[in-house]
C-alpha positions as a LaTeX table, in Angstrom:
\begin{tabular}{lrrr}
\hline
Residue & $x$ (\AA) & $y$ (\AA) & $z$ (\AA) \\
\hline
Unk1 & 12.60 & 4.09 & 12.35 \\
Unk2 & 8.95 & 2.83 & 11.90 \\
Unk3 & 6.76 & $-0.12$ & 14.13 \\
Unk4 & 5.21 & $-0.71$ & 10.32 \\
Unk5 & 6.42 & $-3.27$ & 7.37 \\
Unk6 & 7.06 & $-0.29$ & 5.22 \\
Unk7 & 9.37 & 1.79 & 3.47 \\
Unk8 & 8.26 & 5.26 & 2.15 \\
Unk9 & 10.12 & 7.82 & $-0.15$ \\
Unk10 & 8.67 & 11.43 & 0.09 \\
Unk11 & 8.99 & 14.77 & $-2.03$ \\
Unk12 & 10.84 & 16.83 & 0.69 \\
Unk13 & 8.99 & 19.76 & $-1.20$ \\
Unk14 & 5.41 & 18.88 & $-1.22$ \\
Unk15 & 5.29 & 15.71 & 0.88 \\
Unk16 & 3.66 & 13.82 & $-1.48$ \\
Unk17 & 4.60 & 10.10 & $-1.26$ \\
Unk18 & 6.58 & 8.65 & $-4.42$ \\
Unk19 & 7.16 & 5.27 & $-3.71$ \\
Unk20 & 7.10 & 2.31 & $-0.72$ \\
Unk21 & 7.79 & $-0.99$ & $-0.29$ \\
Unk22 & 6.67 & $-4.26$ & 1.34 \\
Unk23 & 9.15 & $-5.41$ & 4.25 \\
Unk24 & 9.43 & $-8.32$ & 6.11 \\
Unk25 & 9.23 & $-6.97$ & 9.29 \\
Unk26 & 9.66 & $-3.26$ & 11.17 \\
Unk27 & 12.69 & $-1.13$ & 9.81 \\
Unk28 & 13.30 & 0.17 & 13.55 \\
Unk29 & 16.32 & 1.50 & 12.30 \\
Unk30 & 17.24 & 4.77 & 9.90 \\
Unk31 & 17.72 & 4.43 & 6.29 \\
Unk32 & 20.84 & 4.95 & 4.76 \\
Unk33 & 21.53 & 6.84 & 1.28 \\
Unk34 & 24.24 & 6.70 & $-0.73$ \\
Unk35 & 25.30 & 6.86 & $-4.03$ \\
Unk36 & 27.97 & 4.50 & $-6.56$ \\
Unk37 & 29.14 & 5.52 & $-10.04$ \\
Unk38 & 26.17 & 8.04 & $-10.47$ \\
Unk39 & 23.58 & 5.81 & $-9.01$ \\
Unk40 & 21.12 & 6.37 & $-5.68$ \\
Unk41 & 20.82 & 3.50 & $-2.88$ \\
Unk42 & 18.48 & 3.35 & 0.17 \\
Unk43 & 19.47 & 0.21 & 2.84 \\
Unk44 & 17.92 & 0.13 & 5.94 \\
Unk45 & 18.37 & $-2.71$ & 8.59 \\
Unk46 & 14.95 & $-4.38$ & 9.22 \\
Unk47 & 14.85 & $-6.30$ & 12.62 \\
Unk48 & 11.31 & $-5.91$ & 13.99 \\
Unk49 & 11.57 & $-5.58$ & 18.21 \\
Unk50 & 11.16 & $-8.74$ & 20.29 \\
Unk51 & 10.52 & $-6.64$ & 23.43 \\
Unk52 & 7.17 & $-4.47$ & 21.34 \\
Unk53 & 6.05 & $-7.76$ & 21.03 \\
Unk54 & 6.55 & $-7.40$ & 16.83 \\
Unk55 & 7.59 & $-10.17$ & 14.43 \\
Unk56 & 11.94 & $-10.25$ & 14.59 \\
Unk57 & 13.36 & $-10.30$ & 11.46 \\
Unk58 & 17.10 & $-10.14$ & 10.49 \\
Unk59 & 17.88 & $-8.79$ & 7.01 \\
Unk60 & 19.64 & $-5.68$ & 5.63 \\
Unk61 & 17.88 & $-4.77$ & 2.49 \\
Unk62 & 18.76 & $-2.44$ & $-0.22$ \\
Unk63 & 16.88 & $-0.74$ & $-2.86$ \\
Unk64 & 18.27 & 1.14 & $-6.19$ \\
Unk65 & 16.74 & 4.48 & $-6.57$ \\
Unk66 & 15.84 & 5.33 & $-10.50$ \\
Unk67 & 18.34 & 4.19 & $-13.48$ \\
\hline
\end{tabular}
């Protein structure tokens, strides 16, 4: 969970940063992985938080990790 409009995917090894994306407002939830016939998924819920005075949002978004 993150107060920025971002999603990041790290190297668990070195740390380096291999990819992020745009989002329409705070993920202030924790992403999901999972994988279907042989292929990686990310979804996280992104909502924002009325109450931290950030812009609400209301989508669940997914994202297809490589092929």
């Amino acid at each position: 969970a993150a107060a920025e409009h971002v999603i990041r995917i790290f190297d668990i090894k070195t740390g380096q940063e291999l990819w992020k994306h745009q989002l329409p407002a705070a993920a202030m939830a924790t992403p999901m992985s999972y994988e279907v016939d042989g292929v990686q998924y990310i979804t996280v819920a992104v909502g924002g938080h009325d109450q931290l005075g950030m812009e609400r949002g209301d989508y669940l978004m997914t994202f297809r990790i490589g092929k």
